[in-house]
HTML snippet that shows the backbone in 3Dmol.js (N, CA, C, O; Angstrom):
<script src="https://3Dmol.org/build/3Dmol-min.js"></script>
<div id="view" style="width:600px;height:400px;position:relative"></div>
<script>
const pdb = `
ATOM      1  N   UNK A   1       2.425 -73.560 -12.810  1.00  0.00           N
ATOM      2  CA  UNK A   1       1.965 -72.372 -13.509  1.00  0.00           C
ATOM      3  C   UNK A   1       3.040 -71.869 -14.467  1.00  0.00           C
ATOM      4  O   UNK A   1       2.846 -71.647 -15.662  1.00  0.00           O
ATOM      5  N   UNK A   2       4.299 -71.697 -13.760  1.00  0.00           N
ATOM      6  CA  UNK A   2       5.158 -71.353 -15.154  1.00  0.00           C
ATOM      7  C   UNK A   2       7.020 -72.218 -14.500  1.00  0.00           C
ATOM      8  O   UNK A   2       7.601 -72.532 -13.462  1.00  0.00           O
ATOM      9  N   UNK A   3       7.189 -72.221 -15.877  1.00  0.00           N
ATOM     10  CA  UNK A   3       8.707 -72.807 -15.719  1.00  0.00           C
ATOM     11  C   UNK A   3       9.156 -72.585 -14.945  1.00  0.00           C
ATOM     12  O   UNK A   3       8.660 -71.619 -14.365  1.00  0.00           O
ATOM     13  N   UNK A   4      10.532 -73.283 -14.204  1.00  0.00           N
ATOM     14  CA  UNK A   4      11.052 -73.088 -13.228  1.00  0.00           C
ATOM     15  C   UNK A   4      12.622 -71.937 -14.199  1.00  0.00           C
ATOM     16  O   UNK A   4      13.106 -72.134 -15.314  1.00  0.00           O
ATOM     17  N   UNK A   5      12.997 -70.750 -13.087  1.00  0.00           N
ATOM     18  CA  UNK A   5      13.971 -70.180 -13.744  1.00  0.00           C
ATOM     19  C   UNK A   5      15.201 -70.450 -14.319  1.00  0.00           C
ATOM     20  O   UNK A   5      15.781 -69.797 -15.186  1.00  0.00           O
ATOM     21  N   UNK A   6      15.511 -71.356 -13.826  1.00  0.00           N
ATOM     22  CA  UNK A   6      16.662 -72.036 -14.559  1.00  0.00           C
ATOM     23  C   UNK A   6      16.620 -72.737 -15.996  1.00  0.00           C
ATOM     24  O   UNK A   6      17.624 -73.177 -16.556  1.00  0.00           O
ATOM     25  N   UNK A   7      15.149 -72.788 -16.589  1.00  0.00           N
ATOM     26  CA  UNK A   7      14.572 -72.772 -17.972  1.00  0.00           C
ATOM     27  C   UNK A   7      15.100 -71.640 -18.668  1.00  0.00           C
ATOM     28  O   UNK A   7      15.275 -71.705 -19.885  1.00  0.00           O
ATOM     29  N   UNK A   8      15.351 -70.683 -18.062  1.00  0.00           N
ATOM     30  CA  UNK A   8      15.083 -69.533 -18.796  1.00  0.00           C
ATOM     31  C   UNK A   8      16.320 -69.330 -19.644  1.00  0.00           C
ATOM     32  O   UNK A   8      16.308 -69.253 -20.872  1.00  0.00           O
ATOM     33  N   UNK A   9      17.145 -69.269 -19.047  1.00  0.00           N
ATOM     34  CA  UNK A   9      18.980 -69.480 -19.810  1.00  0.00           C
ATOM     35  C   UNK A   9      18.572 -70.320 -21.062  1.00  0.00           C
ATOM     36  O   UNK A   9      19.033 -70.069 -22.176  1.00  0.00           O
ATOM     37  N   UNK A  10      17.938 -71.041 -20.891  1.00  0.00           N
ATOM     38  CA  UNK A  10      17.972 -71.848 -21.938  1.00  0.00           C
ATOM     39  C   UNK A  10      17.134 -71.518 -23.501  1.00  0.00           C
ATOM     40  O   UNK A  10      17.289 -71.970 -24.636  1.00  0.00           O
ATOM     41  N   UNK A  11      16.075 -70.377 -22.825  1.00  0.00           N
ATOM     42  CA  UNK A  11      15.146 -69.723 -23.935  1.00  0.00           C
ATOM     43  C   UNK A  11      16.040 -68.706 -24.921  1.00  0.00           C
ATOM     44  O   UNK A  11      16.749 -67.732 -24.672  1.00  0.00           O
ATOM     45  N   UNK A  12      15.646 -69.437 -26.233  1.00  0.00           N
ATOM     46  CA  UNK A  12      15.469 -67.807 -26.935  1.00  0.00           C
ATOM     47  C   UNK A  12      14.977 -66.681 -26.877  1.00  0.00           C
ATOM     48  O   UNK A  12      13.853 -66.662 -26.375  1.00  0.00           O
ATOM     49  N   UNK A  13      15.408 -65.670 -27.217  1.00  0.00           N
ATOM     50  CA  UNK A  13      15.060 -64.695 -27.073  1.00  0.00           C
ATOM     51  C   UNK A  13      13.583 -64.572 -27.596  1.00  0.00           C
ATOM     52  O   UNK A  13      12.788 -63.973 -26.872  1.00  0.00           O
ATOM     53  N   UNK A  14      13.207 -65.022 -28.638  1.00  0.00           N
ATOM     54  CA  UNK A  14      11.593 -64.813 -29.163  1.00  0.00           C
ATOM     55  C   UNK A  14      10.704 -65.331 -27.834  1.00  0.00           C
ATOM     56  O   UNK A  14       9.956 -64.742 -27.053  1.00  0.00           O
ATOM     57  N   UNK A  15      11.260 -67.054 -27.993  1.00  0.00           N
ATOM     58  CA  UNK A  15      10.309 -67.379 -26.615  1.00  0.00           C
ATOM     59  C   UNK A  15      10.209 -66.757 -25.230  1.00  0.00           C
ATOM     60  O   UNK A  15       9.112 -66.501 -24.735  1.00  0.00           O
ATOM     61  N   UNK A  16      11.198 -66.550 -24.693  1.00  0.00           N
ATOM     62  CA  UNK A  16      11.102 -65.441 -23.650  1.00  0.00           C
ATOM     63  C   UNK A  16      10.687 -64.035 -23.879  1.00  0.00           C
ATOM     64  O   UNK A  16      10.178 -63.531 -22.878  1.00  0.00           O
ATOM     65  N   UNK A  17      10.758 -63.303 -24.864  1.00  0.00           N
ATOM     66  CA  UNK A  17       9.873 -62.418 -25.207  1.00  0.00           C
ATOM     67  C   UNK A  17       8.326 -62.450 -25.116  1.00  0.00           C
ATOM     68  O   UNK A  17       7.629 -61.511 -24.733  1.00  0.00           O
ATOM     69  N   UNK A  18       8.029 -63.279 -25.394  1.00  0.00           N
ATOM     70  CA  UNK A  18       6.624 -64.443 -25.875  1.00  0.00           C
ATOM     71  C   UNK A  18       5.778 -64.585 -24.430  1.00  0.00           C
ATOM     72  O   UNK A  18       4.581 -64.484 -24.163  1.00  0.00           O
ATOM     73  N   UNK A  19       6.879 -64.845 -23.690  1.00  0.00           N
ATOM     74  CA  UNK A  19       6.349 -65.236 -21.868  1.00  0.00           C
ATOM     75  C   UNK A  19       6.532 -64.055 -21.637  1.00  0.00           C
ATOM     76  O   UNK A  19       5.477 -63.602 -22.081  1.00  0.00           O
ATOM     77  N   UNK A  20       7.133 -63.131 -21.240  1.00  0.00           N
ATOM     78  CA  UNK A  20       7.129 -61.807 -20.388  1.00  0.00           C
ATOM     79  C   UNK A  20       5.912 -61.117 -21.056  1.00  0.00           C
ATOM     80  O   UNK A  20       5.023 -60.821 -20.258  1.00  0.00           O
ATOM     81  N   UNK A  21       5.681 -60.794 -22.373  1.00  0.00           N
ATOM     82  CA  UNK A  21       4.480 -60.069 -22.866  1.00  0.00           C
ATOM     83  C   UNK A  21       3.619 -60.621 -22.211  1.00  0.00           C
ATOM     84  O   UNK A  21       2.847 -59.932 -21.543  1.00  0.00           O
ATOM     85  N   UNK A  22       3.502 -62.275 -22.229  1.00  0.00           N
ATOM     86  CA  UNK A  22       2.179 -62.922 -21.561  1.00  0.00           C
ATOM     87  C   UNK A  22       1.808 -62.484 -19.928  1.00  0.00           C
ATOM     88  O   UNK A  22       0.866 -62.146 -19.210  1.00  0.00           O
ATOM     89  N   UNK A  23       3.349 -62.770 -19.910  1.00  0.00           N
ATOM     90  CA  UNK A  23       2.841 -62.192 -17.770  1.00  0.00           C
ATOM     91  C   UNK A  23       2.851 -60.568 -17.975  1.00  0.00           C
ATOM     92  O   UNK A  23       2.411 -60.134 -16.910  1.00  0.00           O
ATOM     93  N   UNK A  24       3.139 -59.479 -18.827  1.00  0.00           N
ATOM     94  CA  UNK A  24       2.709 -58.715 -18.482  1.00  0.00           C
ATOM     95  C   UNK A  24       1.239 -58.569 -18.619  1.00  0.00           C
ATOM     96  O   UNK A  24       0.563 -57.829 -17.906  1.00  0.00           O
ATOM     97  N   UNK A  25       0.738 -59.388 -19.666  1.00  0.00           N
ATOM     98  CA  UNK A  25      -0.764 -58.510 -19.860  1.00  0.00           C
ATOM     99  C   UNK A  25      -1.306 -59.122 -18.801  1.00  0.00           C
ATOM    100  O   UNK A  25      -1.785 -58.387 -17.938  1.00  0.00           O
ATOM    101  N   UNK A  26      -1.366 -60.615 -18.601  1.00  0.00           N
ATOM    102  CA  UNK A  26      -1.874 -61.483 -17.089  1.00  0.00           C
ATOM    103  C   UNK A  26      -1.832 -60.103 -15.727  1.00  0.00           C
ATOM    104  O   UNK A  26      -2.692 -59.749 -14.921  1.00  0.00           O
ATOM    105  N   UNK A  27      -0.783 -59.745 -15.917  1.00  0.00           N
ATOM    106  CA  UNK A  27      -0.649 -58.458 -14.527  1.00  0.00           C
ATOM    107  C   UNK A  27      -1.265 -57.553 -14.748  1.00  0.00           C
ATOM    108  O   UNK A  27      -1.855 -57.181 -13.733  1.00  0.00           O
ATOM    109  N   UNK A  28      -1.475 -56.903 -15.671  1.00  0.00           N
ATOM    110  CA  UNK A  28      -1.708 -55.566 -15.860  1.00  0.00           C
ATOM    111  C   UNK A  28      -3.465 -56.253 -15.933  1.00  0.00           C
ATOM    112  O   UNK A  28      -3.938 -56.039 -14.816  1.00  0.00           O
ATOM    113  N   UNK A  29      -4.382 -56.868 -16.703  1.00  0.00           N
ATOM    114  CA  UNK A  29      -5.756 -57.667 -16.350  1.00  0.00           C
ATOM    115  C   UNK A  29      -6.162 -58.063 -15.046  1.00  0.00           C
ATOM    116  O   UNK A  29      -7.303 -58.388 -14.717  1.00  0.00           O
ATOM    117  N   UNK A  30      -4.681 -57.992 -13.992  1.00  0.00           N
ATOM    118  CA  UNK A  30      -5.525 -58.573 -12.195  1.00  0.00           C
ATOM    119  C   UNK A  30      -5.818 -59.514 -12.423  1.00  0.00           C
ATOM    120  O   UNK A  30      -6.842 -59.788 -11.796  1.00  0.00           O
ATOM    121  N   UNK A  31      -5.379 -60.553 -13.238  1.00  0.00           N
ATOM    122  CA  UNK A  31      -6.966 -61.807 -13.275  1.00  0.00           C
ATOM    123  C   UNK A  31      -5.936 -63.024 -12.485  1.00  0.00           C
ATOM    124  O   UNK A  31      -6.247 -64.212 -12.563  1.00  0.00           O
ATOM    125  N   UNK A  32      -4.864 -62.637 -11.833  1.00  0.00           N
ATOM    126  CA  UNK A  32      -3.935 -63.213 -10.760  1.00  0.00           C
ATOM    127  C   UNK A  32      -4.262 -63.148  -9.325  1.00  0.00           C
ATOM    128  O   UNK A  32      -4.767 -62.134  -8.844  1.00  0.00           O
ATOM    129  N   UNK A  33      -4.012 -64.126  -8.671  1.00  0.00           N
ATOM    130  CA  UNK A  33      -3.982 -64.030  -7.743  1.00  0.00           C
ATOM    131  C   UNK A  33      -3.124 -63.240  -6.932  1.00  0.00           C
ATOM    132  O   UNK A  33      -2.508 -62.698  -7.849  1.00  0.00           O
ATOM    133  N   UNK A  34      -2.599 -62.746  -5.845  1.00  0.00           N
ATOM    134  CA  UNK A  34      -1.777 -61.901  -5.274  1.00  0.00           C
ATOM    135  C   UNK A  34      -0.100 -62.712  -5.245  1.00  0.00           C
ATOM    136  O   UNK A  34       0.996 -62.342  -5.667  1.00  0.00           O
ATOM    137  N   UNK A  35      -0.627 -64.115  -4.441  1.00  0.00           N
ATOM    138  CA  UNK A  35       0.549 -64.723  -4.198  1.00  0.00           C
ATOM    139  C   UNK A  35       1.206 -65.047  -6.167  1.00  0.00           C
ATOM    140  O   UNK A  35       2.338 -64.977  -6.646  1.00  0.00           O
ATOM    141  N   UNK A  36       0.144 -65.317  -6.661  1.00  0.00           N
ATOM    142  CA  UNK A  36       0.300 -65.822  -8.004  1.00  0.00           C
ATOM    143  C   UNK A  36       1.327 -64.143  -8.711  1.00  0.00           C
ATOM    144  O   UNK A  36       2.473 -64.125  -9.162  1.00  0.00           O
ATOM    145  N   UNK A  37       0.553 -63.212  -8.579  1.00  0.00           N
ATOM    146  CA  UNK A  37       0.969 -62.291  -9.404  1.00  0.00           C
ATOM    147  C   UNK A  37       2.685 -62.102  -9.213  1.00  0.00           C
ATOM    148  O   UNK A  37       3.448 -61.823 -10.139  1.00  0.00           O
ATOM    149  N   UNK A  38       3.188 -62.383  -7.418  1.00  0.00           N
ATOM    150  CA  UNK A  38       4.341 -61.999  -7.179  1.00  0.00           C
ATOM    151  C   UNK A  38       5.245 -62.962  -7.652  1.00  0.00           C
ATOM    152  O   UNK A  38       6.447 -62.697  -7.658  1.00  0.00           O
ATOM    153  N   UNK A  39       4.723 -64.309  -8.147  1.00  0.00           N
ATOM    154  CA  UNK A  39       5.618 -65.666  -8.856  1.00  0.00           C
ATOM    155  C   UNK A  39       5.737 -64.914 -10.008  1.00  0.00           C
ATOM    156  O   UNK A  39       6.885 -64.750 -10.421  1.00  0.00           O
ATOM    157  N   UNK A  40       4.597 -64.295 -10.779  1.00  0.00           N
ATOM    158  CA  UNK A  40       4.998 -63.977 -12.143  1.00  0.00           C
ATOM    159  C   UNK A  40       5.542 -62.607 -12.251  1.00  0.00           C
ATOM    160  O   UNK A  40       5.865 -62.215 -13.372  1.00  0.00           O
ATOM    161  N   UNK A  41       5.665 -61.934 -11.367  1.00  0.00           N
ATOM    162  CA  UNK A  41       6.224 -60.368 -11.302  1.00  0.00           C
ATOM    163  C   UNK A  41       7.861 -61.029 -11.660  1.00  0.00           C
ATOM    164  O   UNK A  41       8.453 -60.831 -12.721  1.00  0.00           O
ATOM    165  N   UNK A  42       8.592 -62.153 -10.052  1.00  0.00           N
ATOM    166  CA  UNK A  42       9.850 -62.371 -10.050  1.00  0.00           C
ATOM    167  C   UNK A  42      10.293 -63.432 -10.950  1.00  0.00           C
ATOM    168  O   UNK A  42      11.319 -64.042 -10.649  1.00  0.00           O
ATOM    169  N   UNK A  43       9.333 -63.886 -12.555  1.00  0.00           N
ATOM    170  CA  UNK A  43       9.556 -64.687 -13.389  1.00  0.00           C
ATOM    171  C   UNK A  43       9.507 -63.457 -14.668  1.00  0.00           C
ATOM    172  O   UNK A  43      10.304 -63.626 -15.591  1.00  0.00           O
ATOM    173  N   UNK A  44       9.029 -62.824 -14.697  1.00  0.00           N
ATOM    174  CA  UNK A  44       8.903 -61.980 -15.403  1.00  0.00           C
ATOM    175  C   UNK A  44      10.471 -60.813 -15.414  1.00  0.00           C
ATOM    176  O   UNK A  44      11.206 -60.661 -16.390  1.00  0.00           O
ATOM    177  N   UNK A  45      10.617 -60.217 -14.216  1.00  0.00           N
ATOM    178  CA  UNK A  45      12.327 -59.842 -13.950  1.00  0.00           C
ATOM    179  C   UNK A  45      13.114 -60.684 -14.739  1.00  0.00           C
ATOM    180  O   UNK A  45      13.599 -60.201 -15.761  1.00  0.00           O
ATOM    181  N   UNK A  46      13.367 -62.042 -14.413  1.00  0.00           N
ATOM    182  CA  UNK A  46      13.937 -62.877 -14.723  1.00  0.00           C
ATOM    183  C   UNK A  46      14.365 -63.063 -16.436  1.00  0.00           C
ATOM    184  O   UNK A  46      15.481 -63.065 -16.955  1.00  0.00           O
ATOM    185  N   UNK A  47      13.405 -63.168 -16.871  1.00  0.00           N
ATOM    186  CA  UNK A  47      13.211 -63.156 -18.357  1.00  0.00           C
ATOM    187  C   UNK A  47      13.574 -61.754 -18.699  1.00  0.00           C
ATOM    188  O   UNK A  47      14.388 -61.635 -19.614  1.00  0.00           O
ATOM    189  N   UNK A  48      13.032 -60.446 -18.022  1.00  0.00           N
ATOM    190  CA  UNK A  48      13.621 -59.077 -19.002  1.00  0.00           C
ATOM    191  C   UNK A  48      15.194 -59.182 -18.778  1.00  0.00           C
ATOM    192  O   UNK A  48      15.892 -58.692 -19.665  1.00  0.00           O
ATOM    193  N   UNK A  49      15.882 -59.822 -17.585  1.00  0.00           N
ATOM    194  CA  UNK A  49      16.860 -59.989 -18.083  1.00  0.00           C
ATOM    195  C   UNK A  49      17.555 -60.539 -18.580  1.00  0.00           C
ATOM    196  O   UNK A  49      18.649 -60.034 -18.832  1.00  0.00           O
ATOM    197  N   UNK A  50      17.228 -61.937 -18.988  1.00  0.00           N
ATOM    198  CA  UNK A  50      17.723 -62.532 -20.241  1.00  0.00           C
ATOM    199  C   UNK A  50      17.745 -61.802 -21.127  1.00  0.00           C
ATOM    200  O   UNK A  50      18.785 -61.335 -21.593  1.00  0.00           O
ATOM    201  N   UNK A  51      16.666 -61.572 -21.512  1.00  0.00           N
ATOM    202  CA  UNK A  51      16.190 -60.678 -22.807  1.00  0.00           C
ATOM    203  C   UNK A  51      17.478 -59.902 -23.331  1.00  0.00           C
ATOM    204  O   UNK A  51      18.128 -60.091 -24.360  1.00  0.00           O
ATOM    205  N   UNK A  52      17.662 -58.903 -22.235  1.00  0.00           N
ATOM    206  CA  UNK A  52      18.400 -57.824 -21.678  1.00  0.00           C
ATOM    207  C   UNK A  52      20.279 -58.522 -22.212  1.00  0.00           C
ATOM    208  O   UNK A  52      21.206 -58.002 -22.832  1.00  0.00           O
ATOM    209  N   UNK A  53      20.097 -59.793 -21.609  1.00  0.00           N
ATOM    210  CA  UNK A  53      21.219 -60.013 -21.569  1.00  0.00           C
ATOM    211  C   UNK A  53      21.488 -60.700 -23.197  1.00  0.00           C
ATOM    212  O   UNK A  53      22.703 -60.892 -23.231  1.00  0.00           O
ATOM    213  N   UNK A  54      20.999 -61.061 -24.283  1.00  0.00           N
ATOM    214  CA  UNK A  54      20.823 -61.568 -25.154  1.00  0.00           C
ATOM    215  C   UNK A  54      20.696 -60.786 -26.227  1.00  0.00           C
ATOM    216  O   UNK A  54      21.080 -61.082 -27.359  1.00  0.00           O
ATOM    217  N   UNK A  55      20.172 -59.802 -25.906  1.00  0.00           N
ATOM    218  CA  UNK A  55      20.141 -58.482 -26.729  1.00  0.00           C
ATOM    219  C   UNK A  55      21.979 -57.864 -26.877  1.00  0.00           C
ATOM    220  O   UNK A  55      22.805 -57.836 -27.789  1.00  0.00           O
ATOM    221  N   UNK A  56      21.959 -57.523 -25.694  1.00  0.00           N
ATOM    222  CA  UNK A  56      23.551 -57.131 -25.631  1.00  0.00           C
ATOM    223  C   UNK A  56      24.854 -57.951 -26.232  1.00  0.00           C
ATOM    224  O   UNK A  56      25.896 -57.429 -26.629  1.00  0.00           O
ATOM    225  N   UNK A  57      24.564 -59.269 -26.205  1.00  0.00           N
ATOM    226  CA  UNK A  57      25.729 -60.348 -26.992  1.00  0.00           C
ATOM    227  C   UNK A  57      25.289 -60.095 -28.298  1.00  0.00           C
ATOM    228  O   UNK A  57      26.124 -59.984 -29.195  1.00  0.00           O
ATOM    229  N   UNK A  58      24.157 -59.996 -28.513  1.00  0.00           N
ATOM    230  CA  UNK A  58      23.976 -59.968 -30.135  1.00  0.00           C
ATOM    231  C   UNK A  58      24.388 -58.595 -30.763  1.00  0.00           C
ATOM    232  O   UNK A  58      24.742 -58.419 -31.928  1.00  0.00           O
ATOM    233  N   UNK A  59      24.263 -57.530 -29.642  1.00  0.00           N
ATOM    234  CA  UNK A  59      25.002 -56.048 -30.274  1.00  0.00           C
ATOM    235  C   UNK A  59      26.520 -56.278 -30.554  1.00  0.00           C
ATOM    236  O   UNK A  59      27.059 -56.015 -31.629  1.00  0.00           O
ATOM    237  N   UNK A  60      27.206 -56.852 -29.352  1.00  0.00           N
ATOM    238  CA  UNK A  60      28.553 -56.896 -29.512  1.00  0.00           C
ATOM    239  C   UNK A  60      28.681 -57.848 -30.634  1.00  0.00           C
ATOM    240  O   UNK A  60      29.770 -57.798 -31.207  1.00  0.00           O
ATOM    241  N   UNK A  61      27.925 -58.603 -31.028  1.00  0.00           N
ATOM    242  CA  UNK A  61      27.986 -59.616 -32.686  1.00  0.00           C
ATOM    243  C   UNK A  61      28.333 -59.163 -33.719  1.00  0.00           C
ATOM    244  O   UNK A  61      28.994 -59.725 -34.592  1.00  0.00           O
ATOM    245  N   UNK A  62      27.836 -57.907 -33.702  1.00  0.00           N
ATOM    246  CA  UNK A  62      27.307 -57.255 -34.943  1.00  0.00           C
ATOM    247  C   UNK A  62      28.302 -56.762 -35.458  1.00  0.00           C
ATOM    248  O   UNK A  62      29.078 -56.033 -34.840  1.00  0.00           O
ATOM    249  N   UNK A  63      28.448 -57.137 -36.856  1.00  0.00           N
ATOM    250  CA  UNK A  63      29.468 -56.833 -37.734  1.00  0.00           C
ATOM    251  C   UNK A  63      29.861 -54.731 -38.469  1.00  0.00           C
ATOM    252  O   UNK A  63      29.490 -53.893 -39.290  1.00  0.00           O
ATOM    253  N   UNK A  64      30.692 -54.956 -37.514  1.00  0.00           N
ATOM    254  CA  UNK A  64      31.358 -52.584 -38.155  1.00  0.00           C
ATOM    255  C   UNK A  64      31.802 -52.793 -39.456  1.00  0.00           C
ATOM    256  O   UNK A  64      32.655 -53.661 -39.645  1.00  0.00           O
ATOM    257  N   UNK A  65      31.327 -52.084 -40.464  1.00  0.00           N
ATOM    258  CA  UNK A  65      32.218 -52.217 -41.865  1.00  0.00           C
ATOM    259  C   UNK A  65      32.841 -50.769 -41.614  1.00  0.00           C
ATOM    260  O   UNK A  65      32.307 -49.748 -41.180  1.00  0.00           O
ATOM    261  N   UNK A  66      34.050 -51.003 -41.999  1.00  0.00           N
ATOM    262  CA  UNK A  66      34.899 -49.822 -41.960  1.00  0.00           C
ATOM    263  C   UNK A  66      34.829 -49.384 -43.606  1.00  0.00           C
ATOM    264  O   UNK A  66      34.678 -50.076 -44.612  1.00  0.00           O
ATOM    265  N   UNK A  67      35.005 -47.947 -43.421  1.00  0.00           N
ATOM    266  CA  UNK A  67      34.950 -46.953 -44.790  1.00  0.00           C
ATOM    267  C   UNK A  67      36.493 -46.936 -45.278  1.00  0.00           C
ATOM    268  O   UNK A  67      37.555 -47.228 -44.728  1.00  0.00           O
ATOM    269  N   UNK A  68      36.113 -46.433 -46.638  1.00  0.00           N
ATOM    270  CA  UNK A  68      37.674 -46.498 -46.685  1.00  0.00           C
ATOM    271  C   UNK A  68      37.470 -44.624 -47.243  1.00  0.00           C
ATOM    272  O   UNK A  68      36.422 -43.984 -47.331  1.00  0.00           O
ATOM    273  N   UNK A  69      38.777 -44.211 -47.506  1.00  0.00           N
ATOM    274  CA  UNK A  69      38.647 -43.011 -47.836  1.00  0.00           C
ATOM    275  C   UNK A  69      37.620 -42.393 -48.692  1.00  0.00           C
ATOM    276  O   UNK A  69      37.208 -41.336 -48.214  1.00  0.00           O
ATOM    277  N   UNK A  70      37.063 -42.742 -49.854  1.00  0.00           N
ATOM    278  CA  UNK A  70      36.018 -42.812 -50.975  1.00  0.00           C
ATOM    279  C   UNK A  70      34.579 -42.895 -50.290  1.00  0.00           C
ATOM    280  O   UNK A  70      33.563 -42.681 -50.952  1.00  0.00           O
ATOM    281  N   UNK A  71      34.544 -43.198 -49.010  1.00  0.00           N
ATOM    282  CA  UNK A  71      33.401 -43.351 -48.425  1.00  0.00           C
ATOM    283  C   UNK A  71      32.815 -45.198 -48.946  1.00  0.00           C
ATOM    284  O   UNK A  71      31.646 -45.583 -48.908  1.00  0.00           O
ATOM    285  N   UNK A  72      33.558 -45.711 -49.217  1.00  0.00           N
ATOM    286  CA  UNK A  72      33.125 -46.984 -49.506  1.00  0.00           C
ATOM    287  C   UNK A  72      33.673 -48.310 -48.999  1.00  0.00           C
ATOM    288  O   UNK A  72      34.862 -48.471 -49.275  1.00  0.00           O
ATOM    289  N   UNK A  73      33.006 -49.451 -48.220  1.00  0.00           N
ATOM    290  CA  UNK A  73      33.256 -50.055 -47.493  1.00  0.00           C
ATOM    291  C   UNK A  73      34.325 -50.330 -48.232  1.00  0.00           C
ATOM    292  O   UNK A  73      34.481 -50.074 -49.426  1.00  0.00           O
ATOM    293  N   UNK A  74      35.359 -51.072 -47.204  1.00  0.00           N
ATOM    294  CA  UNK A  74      36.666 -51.586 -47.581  1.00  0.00           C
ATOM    295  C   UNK A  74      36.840 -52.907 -46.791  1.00  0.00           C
ATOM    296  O   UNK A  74      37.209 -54.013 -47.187  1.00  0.00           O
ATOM    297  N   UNK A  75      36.444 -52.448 -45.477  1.00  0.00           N
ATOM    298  CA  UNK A  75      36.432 -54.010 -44.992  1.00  0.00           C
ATOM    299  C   UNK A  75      35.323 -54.362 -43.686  1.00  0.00           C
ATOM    300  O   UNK A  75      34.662 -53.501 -43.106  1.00  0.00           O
ATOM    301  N   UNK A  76      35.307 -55.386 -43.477  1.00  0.00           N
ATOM    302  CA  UNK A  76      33.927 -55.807 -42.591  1.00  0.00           C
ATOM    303  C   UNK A  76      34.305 -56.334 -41.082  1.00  0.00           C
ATOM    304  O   UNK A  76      34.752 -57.465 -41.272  1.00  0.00           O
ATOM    305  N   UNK A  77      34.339 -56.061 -39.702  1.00  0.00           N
ATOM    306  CA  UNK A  77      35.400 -56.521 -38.818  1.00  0.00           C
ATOM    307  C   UNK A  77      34.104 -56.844 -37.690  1.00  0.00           C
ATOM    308  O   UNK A  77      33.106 -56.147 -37.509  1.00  0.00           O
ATOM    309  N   UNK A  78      34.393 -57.846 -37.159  1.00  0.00           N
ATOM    310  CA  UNK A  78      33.108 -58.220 -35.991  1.00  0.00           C
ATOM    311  C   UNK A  78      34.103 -57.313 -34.839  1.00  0.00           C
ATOM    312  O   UNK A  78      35.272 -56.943 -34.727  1.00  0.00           O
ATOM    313  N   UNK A  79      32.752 -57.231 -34.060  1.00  0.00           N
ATOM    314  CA  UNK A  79      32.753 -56.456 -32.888  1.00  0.00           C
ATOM    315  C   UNK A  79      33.795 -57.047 -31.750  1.00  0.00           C
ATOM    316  O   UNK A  79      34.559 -56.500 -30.954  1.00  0.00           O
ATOM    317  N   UNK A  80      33.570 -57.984 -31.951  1.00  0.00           N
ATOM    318  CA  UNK A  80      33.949 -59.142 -31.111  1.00  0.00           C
ATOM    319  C   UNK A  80      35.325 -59.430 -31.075  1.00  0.00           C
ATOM    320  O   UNK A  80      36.089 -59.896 -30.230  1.00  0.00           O
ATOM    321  N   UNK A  81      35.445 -58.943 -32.448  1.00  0.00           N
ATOM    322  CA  UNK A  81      36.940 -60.008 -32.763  1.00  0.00           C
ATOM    323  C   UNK A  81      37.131 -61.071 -33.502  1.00  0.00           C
ATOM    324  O   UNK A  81      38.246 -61.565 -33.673  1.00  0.00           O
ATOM    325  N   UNK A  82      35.993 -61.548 -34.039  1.00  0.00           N
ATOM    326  CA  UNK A  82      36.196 -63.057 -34.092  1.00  0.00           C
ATOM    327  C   UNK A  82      36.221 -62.974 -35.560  1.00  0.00           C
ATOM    328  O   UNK A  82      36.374 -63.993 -36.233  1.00  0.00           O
TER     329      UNK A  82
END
`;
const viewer = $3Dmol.createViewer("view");
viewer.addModel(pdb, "pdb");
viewer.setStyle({}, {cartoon: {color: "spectrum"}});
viewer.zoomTo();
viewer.render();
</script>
């Protein structure tokens, strides 16, 4: 029925986005079985936190431009460091 979790590390963020929307609406429709719904409840966790966790590396990515006195960028410095 659905990937095994150790797939999931491996998803992008779109595609795992893509699956959790799917198991939510599947849940929120009932059209699951009980035992079924609780595979996709603890596959569904799984994926918001990738998500979760993929979201957050890409914040710390994100490039700060520093101002300079004039109010105008001066220079561009990743979050990161890098």
């Amino acid at each position: 029925m659905t990937q095994p979790a150790a797939d999931i590390a491996k998803m992008p963020f779109e595609a795992a986005l893509a699956e959790l929307e799917s198991i939510v609406d599947k849940l929120e429709k009932g059209a699951v079985a009980l035992e079924d719904s609780i595979k996709l409840y603890e596959r569904g966790e799984a994926l918001k936190k990738h998500c979760d966790d993929l979201l957050k590396n890409a914040e710390m990515r994100i490039e700060k431009i520093a101002l300079g006195a004039d109010g105008k960028p001066k220079a561009v410095t990743s979050l990161d460091g890098e």
